[in-house]
N, C-alpha and C positions, 0 to 999 in steps of 0.2 A: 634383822629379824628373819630366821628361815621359816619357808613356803613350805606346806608338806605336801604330797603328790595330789590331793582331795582338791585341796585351793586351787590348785593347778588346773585340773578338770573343768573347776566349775568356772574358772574366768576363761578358756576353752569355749565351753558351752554358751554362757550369758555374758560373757565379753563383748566386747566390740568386733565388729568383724576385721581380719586380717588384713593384710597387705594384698594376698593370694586372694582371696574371695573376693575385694576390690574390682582386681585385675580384672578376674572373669565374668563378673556382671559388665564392666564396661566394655571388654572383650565383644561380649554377648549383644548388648544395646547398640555395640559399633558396627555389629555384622548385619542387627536388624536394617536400623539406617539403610547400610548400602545394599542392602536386598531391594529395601521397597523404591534406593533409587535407581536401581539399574532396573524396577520394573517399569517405573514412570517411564524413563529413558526409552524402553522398548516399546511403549503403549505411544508415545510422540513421535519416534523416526517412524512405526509401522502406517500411523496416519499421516504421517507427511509423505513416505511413499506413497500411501493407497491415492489420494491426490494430486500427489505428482504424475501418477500415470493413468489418473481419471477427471484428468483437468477436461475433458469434453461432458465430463456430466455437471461441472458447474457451470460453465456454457449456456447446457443444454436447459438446464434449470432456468437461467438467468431468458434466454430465446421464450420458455413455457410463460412468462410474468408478463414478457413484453407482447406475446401474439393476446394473453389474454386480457389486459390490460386495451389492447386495441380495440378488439372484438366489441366490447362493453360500450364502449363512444358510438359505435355504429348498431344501425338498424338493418337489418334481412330485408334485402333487395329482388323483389319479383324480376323475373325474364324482362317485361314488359319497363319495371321499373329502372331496370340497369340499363338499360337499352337510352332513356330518357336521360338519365345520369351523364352518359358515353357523352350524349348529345348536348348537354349543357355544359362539358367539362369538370363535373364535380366527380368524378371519379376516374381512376387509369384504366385505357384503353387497355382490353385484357388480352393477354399473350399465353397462348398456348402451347409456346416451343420449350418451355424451362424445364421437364421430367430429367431427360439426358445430362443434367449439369451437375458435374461432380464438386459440390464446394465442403470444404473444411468446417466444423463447429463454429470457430471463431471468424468462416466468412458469414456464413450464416447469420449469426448474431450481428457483424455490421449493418447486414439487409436491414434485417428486422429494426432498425434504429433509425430506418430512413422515413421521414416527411410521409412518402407516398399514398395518398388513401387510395387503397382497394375495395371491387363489390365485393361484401357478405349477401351470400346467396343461403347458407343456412347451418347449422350446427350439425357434426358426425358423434355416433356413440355406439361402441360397443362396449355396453357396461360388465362384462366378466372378463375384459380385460384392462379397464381402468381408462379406454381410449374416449375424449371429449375435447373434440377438436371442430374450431371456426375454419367455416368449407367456402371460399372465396372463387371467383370469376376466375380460371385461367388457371395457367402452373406454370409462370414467370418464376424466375429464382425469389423476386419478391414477396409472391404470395406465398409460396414453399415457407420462404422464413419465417413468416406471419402464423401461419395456419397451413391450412392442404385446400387443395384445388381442384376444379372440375377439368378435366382435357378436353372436353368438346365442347362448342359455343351452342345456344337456343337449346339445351333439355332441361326439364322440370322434373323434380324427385315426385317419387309416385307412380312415371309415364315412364316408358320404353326403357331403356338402356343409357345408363349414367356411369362416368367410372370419375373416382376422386384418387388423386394422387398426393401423398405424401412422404417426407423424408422416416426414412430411419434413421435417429441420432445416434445410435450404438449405445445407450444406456436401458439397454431392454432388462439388465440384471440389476438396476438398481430402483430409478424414480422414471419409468419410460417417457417418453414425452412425445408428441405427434404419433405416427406409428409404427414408432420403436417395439411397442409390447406384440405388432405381429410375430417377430422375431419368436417367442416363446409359443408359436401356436403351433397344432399339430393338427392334421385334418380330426381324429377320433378326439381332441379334444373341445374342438369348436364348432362342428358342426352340430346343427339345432341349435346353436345360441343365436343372439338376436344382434340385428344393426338397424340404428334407430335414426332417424334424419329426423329434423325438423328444419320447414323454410319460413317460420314466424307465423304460417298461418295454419300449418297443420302438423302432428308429427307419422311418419311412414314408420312402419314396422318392418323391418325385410328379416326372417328366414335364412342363417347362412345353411349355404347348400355342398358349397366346397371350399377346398384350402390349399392352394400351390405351393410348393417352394423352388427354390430352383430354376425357374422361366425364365429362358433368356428373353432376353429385349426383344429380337425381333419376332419371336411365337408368342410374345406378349402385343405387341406392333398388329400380327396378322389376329389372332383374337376378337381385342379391340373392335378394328375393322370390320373382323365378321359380324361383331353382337350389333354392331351401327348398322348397319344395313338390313339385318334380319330383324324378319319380323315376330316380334317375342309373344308367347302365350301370357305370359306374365311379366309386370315391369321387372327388372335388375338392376344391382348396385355391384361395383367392384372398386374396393381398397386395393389400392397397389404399393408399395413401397418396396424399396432396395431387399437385395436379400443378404445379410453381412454373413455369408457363412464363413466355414472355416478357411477356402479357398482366398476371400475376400481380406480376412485376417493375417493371411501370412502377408497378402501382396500389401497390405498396408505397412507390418511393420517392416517390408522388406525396401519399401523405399519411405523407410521412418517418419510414416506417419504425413506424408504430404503429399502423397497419387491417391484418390478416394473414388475412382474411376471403379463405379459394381455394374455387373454386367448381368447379372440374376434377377428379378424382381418375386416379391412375395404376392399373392393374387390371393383377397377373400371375396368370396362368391357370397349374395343373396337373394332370394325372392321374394318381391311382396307378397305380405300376407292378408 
């Protein structure tokens, strides 16, 4: 029976689709596929880098759980109280030599895993930069790991000249922890904001008045020094932490990540108000 060209057309048209049109939709669906897997693929190796080479902010993370998790069990210990403590052996003898001590994330977080009870002498916060850290007896590598620390023995917040020391953990661009977030300060951005203490029975208000970067150790050293012996119009508080600049950055990854030895420290200033 002959086809005449019309029939031809319309089985064309409302037929079945070809062999060729087949091809190309599956073509087509085969290309999608491997688009969206080569984008999975890039979206998994990009995060397994970014924590391959940010494995000190889960660390750091992990250190933030364990200082605050201590903190909570204990109660804020007066002068008078720690003193008592010393004397009955319920708390470590507090050591003032640990600022100078260059340890790695992962020594760090050993610390922080250890038995040892430290005095809480009282909470630090500078709330516009997310900083809320347990401020302990001392600046042992211990306490460092725990929380941050006072460097000089017998002062009370509120009274003369107090300075607390803490680490920089180098995660100031992600989740800061301890104070890391100084790192992101600028004197025009922090000064007139506030650093807030509390020692369980009161909280202080201090006024930041200034913001260092860059201090070496020992003009940090003779500083110190000076505000301890002067006699202040107004009491003082000083945060100190490392200062990881860019200098600090090279010398790390130039001996890959295992000399943590900072010779800079960051200095914020305040006055009570």
């Amino acid at each position: 029976m002959a086809i005449n060209r019309k029939q031809m057309q319309h089985r064309q048209i409302n037929g079945k689709p070809s062999r060729l049109k087949k091809r190309r939709h599956h073509t087509i669906r085969k290309r999608i596929r491997t688009y969206w897997f080569v984008f999975f693929a890039v979206i998994v190796v990009g995060v397994g880098y970014w924590l391959g080479n940010n494995y000190m902010l889960l660390e750091n993370q992990a250190i933030a759980r364990q200082s605050q998790g201590l903190a909570k069990k204990q109660k804020v210990k007066s002068v008078s109280e720690m003193k008592k403590a010393i004397a009955n052996q319920a708390v470590a003898k507090p050591d003032y030599s640990g600022t100078s001590q260059n340890l790695s994330p992962d020594e760090i977080r050993k610390l922080a895993d250890s038995p040892l009870v430290e005095s809480l002498r009282a909470y630090v916060q500078v709330p516009s930069y997310g900083i809320n850290e347990p401020v302990y007896e001392g600046t042992s590598a211990h306490v460092l790991a725990i929380g941050v620390g006072i460097f000089e023995p017998n002062v009370t917040f509120g009274q003369g000249y107090i300075s607390v020391f803490g680490h920089n953990m180098g995660d100031s661009q992600a989740w800061p922890t301890k104070f890391s977030a100084m790192q992101n300060m600028t004197k025009a951005s922090v000064v007139g904001q506030k650093i807030l203490a509390s020692d369980g029975k009161k909280q202080y208000t201090y006024k930041i008045t200034n913001f260092q970067s860059g201090v070496p150790v020992q003009m940090l050293n003779q500083q110190v020094a000076a505000h301890e012996q002067a006699h202040l119009s107004k009491p003082m508080i000083q945060l100190v932490a490392c200062d990881e600049d860019a200098d600090f950055q090279a010398h790390l990854r130039a001996t890959n990540y295992t000399d943590f030895t900072c010779n800079k420290r960051l200095v914020l200033t305040g006055i009570l108000e």
